[in-house]
N, C-alpha and C positions, 0 to 999 in steps of 0.2 A: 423456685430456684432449684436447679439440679445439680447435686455434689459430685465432681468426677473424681471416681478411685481408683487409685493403682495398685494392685495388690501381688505381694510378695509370697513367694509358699504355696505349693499348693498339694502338703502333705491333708491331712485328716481335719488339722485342726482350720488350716486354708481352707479349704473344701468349705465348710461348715460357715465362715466367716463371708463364704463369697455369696454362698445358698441365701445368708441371711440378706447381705447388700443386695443382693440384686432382684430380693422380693421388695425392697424400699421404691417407694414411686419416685422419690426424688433422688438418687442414687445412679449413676452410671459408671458402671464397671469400664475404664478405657484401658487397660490391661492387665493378664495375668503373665507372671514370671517365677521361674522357679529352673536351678541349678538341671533338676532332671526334666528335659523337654517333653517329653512323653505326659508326664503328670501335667506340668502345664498346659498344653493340648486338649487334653481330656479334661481339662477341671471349663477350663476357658471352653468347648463347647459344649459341657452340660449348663452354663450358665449363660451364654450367650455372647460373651465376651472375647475383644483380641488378645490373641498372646503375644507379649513381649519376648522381643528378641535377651534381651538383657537388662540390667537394672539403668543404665545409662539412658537407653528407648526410651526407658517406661518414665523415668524423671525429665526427660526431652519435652514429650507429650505434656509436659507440665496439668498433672491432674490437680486438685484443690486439695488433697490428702494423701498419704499410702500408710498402708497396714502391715503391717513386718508380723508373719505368721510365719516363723521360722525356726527348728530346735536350737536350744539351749547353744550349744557351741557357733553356732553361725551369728548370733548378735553379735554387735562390735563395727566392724567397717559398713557393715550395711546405714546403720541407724546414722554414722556420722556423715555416709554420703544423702543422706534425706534432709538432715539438718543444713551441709551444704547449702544443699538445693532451697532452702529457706521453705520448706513444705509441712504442714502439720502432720502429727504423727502417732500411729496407732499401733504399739508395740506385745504384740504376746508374750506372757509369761512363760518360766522366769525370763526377767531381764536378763541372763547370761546363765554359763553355767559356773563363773566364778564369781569375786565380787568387782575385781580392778577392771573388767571390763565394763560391768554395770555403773560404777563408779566413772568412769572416761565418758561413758555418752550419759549421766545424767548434767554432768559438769557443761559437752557441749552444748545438749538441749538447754540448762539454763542461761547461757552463755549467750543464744541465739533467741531467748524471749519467744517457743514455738508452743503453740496447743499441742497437747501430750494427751494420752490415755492410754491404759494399759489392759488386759486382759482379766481382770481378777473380775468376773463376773459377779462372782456371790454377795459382792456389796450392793450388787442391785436387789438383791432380793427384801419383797417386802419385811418377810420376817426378822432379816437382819434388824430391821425398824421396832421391829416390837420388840424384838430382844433385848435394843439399847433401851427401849423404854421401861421393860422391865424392870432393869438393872438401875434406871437411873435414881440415885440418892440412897445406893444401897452400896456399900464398902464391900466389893470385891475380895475374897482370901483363898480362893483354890481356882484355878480352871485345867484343865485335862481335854488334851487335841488329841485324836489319831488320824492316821490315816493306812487304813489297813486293808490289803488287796494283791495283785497279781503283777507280774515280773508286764509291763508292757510290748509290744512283737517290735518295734524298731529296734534296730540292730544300736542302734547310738545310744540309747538306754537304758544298756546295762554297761556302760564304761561312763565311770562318774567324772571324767576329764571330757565328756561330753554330754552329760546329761544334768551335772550338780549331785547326780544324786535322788534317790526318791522325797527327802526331806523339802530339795531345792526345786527339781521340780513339779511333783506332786505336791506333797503338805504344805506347798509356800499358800494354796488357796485356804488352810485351815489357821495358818500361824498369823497372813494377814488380818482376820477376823477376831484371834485372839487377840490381836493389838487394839481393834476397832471397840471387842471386851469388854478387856480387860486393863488393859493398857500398857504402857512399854515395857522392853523387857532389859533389865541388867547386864545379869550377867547367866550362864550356861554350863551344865556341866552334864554328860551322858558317856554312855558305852555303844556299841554296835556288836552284832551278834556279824560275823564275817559271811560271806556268800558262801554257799553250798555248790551254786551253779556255775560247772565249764565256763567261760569266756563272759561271765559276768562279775564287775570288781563290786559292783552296788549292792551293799550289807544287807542280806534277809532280814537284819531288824533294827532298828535303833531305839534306844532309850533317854529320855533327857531328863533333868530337872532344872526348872528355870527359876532366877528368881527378879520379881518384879518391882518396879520404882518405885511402886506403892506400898509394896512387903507383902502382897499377896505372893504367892507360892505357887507352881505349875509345872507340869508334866505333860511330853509330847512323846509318841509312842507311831513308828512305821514299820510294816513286814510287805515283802512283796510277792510272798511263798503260798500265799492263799492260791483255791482254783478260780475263783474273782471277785470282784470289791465286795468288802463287804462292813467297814468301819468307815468313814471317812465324816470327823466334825467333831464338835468340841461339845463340852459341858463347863457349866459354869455354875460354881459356888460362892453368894453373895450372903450378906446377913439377910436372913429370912425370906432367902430369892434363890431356885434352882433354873437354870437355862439349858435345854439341849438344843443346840441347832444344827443340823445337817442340811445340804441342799435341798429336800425336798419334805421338810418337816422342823418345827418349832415346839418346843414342850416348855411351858413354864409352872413352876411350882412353888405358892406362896402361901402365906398363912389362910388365904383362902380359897385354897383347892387347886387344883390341874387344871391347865387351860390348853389344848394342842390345835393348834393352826398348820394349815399348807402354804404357800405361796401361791398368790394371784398372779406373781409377773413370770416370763420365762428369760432367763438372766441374757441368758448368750444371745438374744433379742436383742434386751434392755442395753447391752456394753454397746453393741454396734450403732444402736439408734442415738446413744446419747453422746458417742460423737461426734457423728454427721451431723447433730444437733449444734453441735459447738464450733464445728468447720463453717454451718450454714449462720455464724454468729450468735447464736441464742446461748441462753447463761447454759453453765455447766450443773447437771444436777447433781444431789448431795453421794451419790455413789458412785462416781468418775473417779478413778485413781490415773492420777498423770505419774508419768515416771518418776518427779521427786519424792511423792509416798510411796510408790513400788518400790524404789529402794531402802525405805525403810523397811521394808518386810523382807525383803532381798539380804537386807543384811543379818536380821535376823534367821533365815533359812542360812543363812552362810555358817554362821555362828555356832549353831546347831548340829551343823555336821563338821566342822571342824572341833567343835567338843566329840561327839561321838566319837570322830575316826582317831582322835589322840588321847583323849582321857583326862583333858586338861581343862582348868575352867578358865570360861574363854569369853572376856566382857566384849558386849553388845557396842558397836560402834553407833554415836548418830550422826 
């Protein structure tokens, strides 16, 4: 059975998504589209794929899926003409770059009963798995996120009325994982250190403190002034369980001894395969986030920078 995909975007993060589908044997790229032609052109014949004229074409050709790989301020009208079209849907993070748009298409996606997935890779990773096992039957009371790195080159990026923000776009892959954890989060309360940089509004640093459902306690921490990544993942403090996980490394420490693991899987693989997996009918596996959990961390990243950018403590919607 071959999945036909229409995909949307064909910035950086598009690119990377297409490279993946179109190494799947059962996967057929039947368009790419993207606002700027040029990019689309170029992405569509390094992959081998047609370019759509527009997103109208591209849901005409009625593919079996489409993959919305698009920044932060463009979600919104797109996602609700896919759900229209009654098509399953494959949405990059963040869902928006506020929350009332994230909110509008998780409402129509449930509305329309459609297969969802979303971009948060890192729940594919195997060590996510060992981390929860780690943790499990041990009373979580601190966890501590960063994510700390370089100002990104798109120009949308550093205006947080299209980007969310570093918190909303960046750290939303470190705060979902905190939830996955640690567990939900309250309520929120932080500072922001203000930008230094010309024609960027997005805060060289933020600080939070959060506090959780459980009474555990946490702290999340962003700068984007570094000269590049060089923080990015959480720590977690359990009764007599320590957790570091980062993308590309797992530390656990318990009463007996250090244990440090890599990942077997390559996530941004694992996201795209276990969709098509789910488009071609097969179960959905334990690390699919559909857009009604994405907005649960969505809102959370929301929450977070609207404490930062006010100073006010600022309860966690669910």
């Amino acid at each position: 059975m071959v999945i036909r995909v229409g995909l949307v975007g064909a910035g950086g993060v598009g690119a990377r998504h297409a490279r993946v589908l179109s190494g799947f044997e059962d996967v057929e790229l039947t368009g790419i589209w993207d606002a700027d032609e040029g990019a689309a052109a170029a992405l569509a014949a390094d992959v081998g794929a047609p370019v759509a004229s527009g997103l109208a074409p591209l849901l005409d050709s009625r593919p079996d899926a489409v993959w919305l790989c698009v920044p932060p301020f463009a979600h919104g009208d797109l996602e609700l003409a896919v759900v229209r079209a009654g098509l399953p849907l494959f949405v990059e993070k963040p869902l928006s770059a506020d929350l009332e748009v994230a909110e509008r298409v998780a409402r129509a996606v449930a509305a329309a009963g459609l297969p969802t997935a979303t971009g948060y890779h890192w729940r594919h990773l195997d060590t996510v798995v060992r981390a929860r096992d780690a943790l499990a039957g041990a009373a979580v009371r601190l966890v501590d996120a960063r994510w700390w790195g370089t100002t990104p080159p798109p120009a949308w990026w550093s205006r947080a009325d299209r980007s969310g923000g570093q918190v909303v776009e960046q750290a939303t892959h470190v705060l979902d994982l905190l939830r996955v954890l640690a567990g939900e989060v309250d309520e929120v309360v932080g500072s922001a250190a203000p930008s230094t940089r010309e024609g960027r509004d997005v805060p060289d640093a933020t600080a939070a403190v959060l506090r959780l459902a459980s009474g555990a306690v946490g702290t999340v921490s962003t700068s984007c002034v570094l000269p590049a990544p060089t923080a990015a993942g959480l720590e977690v403090v359990a009764d007599g369980t320590w957790v570091h996980l980062t993308e590309t490394a797992l530390r656990v420490r318990t009463r007996d001894g250090d244990e440090d693991t890599a990942p077997t899987v390559d996530p941004r693989t694992a996201v795209d395969r276990a969709f098509v997996d789910v488009v071609a009918g097969r179960p959905a596996p334990p690390g699919l986030v559909d857009v009604a959990e994405a907005l649960a961390t969505h809102r959370l990243a929301c929450a977070i920078a609207e404490a930062t950018r006010t100073g006010a403590t600022v309860r966690v919607g669910r």
